[in-house]
C-alpha positions in Angstrom: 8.7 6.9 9.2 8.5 4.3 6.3 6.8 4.8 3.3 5.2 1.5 1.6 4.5 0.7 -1.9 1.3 -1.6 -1.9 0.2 -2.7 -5.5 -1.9 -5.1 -7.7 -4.7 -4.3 -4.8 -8.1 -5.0 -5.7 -9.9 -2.6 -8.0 -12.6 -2.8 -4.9 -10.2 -2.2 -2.0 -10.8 0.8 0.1 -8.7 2.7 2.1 -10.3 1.1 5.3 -9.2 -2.4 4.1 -5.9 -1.8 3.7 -5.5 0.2 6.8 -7.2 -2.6 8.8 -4.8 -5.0 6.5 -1.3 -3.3 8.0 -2.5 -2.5 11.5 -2.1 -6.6 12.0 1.7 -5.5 12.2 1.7 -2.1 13.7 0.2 1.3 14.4 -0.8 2.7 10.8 0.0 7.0 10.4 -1.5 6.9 6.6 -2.9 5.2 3.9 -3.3 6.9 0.3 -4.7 5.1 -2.8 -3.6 6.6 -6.1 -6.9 7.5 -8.3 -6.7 8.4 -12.1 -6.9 12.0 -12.5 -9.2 12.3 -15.5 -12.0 9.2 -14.0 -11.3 9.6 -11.0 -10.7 5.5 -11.1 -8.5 3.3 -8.5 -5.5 2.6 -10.2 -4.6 -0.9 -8.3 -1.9 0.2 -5.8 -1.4 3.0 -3.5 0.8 4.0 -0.4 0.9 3.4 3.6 3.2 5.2 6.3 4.1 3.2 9.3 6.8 3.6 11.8 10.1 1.6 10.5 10.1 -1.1 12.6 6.6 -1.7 12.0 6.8 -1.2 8.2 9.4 -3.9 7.9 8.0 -6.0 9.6 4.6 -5.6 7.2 6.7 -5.9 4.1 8.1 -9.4 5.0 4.4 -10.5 6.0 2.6 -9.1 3.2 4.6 -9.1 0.1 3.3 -11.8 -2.4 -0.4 -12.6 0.5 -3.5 -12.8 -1.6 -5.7 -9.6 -0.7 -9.2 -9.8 -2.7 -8.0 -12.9 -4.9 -5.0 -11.0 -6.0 -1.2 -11.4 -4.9 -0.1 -8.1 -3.0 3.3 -6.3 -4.0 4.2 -4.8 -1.1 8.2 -3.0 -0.6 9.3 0.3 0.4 8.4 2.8 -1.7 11.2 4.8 -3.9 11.4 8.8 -4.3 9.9 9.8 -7.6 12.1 9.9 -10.8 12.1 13.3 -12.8 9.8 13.5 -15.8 11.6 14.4 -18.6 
């Protein structure tokens, strides 16, 4: 399984979207946008779980396409760094 790193999305995108957005290269298993904790706000980027073939495949195709007027930033996602 490959986790994706999808940002500058849309403040409008929904979850939908992007699902329907990386099913065009394979089967999708999740798709979670990251949401301000104190508004409750979209932040502009989010995540998306596809099998590895599949998620390479996406990141070569998507990285850099316009989504809702903006350019997408799409690469495999990186463990989380410690807080200090």
């Amino acid at each position: 399984m490959k986790k994706i790193y999808v940002g500058n999305l849309p403040f409008s995108a929904t979850e939908g979207e992007v699902k329907e957005l990386f099913e065009q290269h394979g089967s999708v298993t999740s798709v979670n946008l990251i949401t301000d904790r104190d508004t409750g706000r979209f932040r502009g980027f989010g995540f998306v779980e596809m099998e590895d073939a599949d998620g390479d495949s996406a990141i070569k195709a998507l990285n850099d396409q316009d989504f809702g007027g903006r350019p997408l930033r799409v690469n495999e996602a990186r463990d989380r760094q410690p807080r200090p």
